[in-house]
N, C-alpha and C positions, 0 to 999 in steps of 0.2 A: 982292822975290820975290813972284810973282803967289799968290793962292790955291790954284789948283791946284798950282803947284811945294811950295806951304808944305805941302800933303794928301798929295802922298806923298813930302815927308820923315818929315811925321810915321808915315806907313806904315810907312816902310823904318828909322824909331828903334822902333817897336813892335814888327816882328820882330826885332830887331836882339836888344832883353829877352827876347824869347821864346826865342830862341837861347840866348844866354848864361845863361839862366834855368834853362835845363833842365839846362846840365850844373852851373850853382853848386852848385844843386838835389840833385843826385847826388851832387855831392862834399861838402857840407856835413851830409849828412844820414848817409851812410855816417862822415865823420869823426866825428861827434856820437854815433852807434849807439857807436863803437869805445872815445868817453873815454867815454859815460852824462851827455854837455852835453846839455839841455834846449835851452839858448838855443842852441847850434851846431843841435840838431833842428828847432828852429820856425826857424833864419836858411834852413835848407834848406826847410822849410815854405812861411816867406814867399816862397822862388824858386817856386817851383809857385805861392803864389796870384798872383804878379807874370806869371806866364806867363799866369791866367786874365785879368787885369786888362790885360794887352796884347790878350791872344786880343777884350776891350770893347773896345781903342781901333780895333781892326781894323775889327769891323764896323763902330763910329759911323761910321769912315773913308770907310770903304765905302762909306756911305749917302749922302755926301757933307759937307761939312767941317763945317755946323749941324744934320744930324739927328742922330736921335735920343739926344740929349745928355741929355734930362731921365734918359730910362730907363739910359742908359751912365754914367751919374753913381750912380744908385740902384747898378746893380750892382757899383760899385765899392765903395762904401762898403759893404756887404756884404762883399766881401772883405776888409777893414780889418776887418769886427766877428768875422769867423771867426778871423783872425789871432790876435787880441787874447784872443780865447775859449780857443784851446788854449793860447796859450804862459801865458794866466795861471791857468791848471788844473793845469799842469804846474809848473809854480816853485812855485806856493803849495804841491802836492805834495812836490816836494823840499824845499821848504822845512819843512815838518810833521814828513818821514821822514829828515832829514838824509843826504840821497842827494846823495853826492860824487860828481862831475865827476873825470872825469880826466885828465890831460894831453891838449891836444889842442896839436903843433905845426904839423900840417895843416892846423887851423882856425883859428890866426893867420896862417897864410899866405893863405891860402884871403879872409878877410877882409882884409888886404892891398891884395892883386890886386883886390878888388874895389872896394874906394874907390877905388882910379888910373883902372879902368875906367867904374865907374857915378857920382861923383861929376862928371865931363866929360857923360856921359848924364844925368842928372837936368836940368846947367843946358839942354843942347840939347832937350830936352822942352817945358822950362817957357817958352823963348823962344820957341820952334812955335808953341807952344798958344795963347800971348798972340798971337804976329802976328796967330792965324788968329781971334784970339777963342774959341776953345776949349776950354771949360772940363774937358772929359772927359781931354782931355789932360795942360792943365794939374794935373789932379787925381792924373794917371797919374804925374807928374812928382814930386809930393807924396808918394806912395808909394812910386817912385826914392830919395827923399829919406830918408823913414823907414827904407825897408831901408839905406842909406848909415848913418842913425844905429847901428841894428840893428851894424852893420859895428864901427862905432865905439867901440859899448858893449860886445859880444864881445871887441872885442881889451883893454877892459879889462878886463873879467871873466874871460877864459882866460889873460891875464898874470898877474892877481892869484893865481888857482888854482895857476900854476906855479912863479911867484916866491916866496909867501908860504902858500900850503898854504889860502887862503881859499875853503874851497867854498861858500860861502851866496854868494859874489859873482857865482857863475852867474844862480843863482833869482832875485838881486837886479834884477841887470840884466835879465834876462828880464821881469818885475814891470814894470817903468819902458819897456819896449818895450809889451807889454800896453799900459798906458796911453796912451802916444803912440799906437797904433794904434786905441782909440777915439775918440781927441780927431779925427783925419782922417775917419775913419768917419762922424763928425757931424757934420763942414765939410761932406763928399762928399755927405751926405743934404741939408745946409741947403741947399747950391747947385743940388740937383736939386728942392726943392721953389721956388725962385726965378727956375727957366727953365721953360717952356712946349716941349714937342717940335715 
């Protein structure tokens, strides 16, 4: 596949999250309001900053397949540090004021559907992004990824909550998302201070 073909699939995979982002985004955020899940709040959170973090790959896109990467890398990792900033304000929160979560069957579904869907999207980012040498992408793929974990770690913390009455297992998981959301955040900076625009 030539360059230009590889620039807009990558396009047409970054609206692709934009779409899908916005309504996860709705649905995960009204389920989360409905049990008092922190982590269901920031997974819906994260869909809004995955929206911003496409809204990056557009323009780098845009600009053509090697610009401005340095600066579309910065801004990504930025969204990785906001992520990580509210959802670990929040658990640490609940976790101090033992504010229980509650049932969310919505929100196992809800993360379900999403690992069938974005777990196929994350790898088709990351191979893009490599053809084209892309690192903005590739990074955007990294963030596919952690929300996929995000996914992951939800449906064991909304299990736990349901099956065994475990509510610190929200906060917990929340906590361990936080983290992994800074550890990208600082790949995203490192790889933006090692390309030149």
């Amino acid at each position: 596949m030539d360059t230009e073909a590889l620039r807009r699939r990558g396009l047409g995979l970054a609206w692709f999250i934009v779409v899908w982002d916005v309504v996860e985004g709705v649905v995960a955020v009204t389920a989360g309001l409905a049990a008092g899940s922190i982590a269901l709040i920031g997974f819906g959170i994260d869909s809004g900053i995955e929206v911003v973090a496409a809204g990056i790959v557009i323009w780098q896109l845009r600009g053509g397949a090697h610009a401005r990467q340095r600066t579309a890398l910065r801004l990504i990792a930025y969204t990785f540090f906001v992520l990580a900033t509210y959802i670990g304000f929040e658990a640490i929160r609940d976790l101090i004021t033992a504010d229980r979560a509650g049932e969310s069957v919505v929100g196992i579904v809800l993360n379900i559907v999403a690992l069938v869907v974005m777990v196929p999207m994350a790898i088709a980012q990351r191979r893009t992004g490599e053809a084209l040498e892309n690192k903005v992408l590739v990074a955007q793929a990294q963030e596919t990824w952690l929300s996929n974990y995000l996914s992951l770690s939800l449906l064991v913390g909304l299990s736990l909550n349901v099956l065994f009455a475990w509510w610190w297992a929200d906060p917990v998981v929340a906590l361990l998302i936080a983290g992994i959301a800074v550890h990208e955040g600082r790949e995203a900076l490192d790889e933006a201070e090692g390309r030149e625009d």
